[in-house]
Phi, psi and omega in degrees: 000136174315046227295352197243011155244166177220107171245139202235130183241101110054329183343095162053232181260015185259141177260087198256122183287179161201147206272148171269112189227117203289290170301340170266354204039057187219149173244160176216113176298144180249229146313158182224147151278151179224137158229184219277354170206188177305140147260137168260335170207185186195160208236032202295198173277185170273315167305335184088338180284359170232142188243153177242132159263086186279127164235145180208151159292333183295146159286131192313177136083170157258025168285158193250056196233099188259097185296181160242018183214089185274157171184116171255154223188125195238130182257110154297158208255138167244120233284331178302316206248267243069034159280151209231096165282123212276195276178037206063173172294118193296149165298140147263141181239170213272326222189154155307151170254151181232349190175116172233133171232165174242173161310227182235000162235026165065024189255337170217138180234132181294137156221134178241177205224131187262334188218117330313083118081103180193153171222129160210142156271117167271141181304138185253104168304198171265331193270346178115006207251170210247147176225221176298169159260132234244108157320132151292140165305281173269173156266136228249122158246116184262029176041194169266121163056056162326110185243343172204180185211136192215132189249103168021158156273348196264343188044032179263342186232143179239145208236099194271058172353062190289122184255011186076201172191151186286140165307150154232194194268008154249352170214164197296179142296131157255106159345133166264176176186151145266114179267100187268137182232150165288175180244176138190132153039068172059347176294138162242121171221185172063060194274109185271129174221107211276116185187091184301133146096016191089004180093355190291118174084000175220130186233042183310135163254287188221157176218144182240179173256199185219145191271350181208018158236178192240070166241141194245145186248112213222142172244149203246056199267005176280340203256332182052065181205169178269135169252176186214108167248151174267118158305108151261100181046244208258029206195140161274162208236125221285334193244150186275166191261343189211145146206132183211149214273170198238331184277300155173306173251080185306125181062033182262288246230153131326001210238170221236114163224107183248126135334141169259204153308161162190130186226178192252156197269135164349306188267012139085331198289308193251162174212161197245103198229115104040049186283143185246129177223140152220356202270173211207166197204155179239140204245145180025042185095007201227169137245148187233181210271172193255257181250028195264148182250128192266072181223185164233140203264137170248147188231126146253160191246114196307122178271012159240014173236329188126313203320106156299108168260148203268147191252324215169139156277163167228133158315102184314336194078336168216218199230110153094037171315134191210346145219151203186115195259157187213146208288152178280354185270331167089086166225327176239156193240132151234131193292048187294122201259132200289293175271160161252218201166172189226139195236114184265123187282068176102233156274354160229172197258161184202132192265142165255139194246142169312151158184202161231148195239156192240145189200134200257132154277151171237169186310003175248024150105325184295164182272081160302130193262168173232331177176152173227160177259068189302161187199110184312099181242015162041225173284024189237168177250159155266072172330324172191162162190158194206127167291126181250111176267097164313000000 
């Protein structure tokens, strides 16, 4: 077993690790944590010595189960284990948090909130402990429906990934955007709002970087497609230079089909996106999920243009991937299925249990599944989970 990983899972408001083993592709649950509500994202330092916990009672999501109890909350990491103790004293927010980062040297860290639309920053000590919240200068317009916040490795631009919302039969659309800011020292100014057609018809969930060109990698989820913007010095480039679809059947199916997470493979070649299914239809009396693709889309990526060609799809093994990590040597992949669900098998239905799938990447960037992990998440979501290097 590996002593120099860590993976950490999600349950409702419990955080449980699990020691890792890369080359053999297997976990093993260790310990757990309880913090005072659902966790919603988690975090480290830049150092590894700390974990940010976002916790809320509300319900995800545009559900109307409105909580009191908000927190971020800081773990020391114990560099041996990765067991986690907590840490000074938790922030109180305002709201659910949907998505926290911290900068490139871990001095401050953001959370942002979709309902209502806020970005707020905290102060970061040296031991890692939480301090205040960090006034703004300027004013921050945080768009419609905020889902991540992400700061450069260079920590000159912070970028807030606002995804819109899909039209209904009661109300119009709301337009997405990316809101790009220069940083400095927890200040967010000069704000530029990246939003092809007015955002209309642009739905960004999450974005990763590429570790050594100035390409932003966007996942598109309403829209179920990959974007690609290119960095100029301080800046983005107002129209994406590549988009291509991430699903397999564009438009086959009425059922809600999302994009998801995405991240870029260590070695900058490949990147990686996240297809989400959850809607259900009804088979022998019951419902099970319907024709929606639970898979991950693989892309490679041309290293002198940026461009993603997509190699392959892979089958997630379970329903509603919502996160999903890659080893820092990058060989292994692992999956977290937010819920489980009834699936129809033939003439019969067969229940799938939330869980993690395990996955060896190989050298042309494809996924091989290997083994999956169910996991008893009883009336709860598996919300995040994430690899950590200690």
């Amino acid at each position: 077993m590996s002593n120099t990983l860590a993976l950490y899972a999600a349950v409702g408001p419990v955080l449980t690790r699990y020691q890792i083993d890369v080359d053999a592709a297997t976990l093993q649950a260790q310990e757990s944590v309880t913090l005072p509500a659902n966790i919603h994202y988690v975090v480290p330092h830049a150092a590894r010595h700390t974990l940010y916990v976002a916790t809320s009672d509300s319900s995800s999501g545009s559900g109307n189960i409105v909580g009191k109890t908000h927190h971020l909350s800081a773990f020391r990491i114990d560099p041996a284990s990765g067991k986690l103790t907590p840490h000074g004293t938790p922030a109180a927010l305002p709201t659910r948090p949907i998505h926290i980062t911290t900068d490139a040297d871990s001095t401050c860290i953001f959370v942002a909130f979709n309902r209502p639309s806020l970005l707020l920053g905290f102060a970061i000590h040296a031991d890692g402990t939480l301090g205040g919240e960090i006034k703004q200068n300027d004013t921050v317009d945080t768009g419609i429906f905020p889902h991540q916040i992400r700061v450069t490795a260079d920590n000159k631009l912070a970028i807030l990934v606002t995804r819109g919302n899909d039209a209904t039969k009661d109300k119009p659309e709301d337009p997405g955007a990316l809101k790009v800011f220069h940083y400095n020292n927890g200040q967010l100014g000069s704000e530029v709002s990246i939003a092809p057609n007015k955002g209309y018809g642009f739905g960004p969930r999450h974005l990763d970087f590429h570790p050594d060109k100035p390409w932003v990698y966007v996942s598109l989820e309403r829209q179920n497609q990959l974007t690609v913007y290119k960095r100029e010095g301080d800046a983005l480039q107002a129209s994406p230079a590549w988009t291509v679809n991430t699903v397999k059947k564009p438009g086959k199916s009425g059922l809600r089909q999302m994009v998801g997470t995405v991240h870029v493979h260590p070695n900058g070649r490949y990147v990686y996106v996240a297809n989400r299914a959850d809607a259900t239809v009804e088979f022998a009396g019951q419902q099970v999920l319907g024709d929606g693709e639970n898979s991950f889309a693989c892309f490679a990526i041309d290293q002198n243009s940026g461009e993603p060609t997509l190699i392959g799809h892979a089958d997630t093994h379970g329903i509603h991937c919502r996160t999903f990590s890659i080893d820092p040597s990058g060989r292994l992949l692992v999956a977290a299925h937010i819920l489980g669900g009834n699936v129809r098998d033939g003439d019969r239905v067969r229940a799938v249990p939330a869980c993690l799938s395990l996955f060896r990447i190989g050298d042309d960037g494809l996924l091989t599944f290997v083994r999956k992990v169910d996991i008893d998440i009883g009336n709860k979501n598996m919300f995040w989970m994430g690899i950590v290097d200690l």
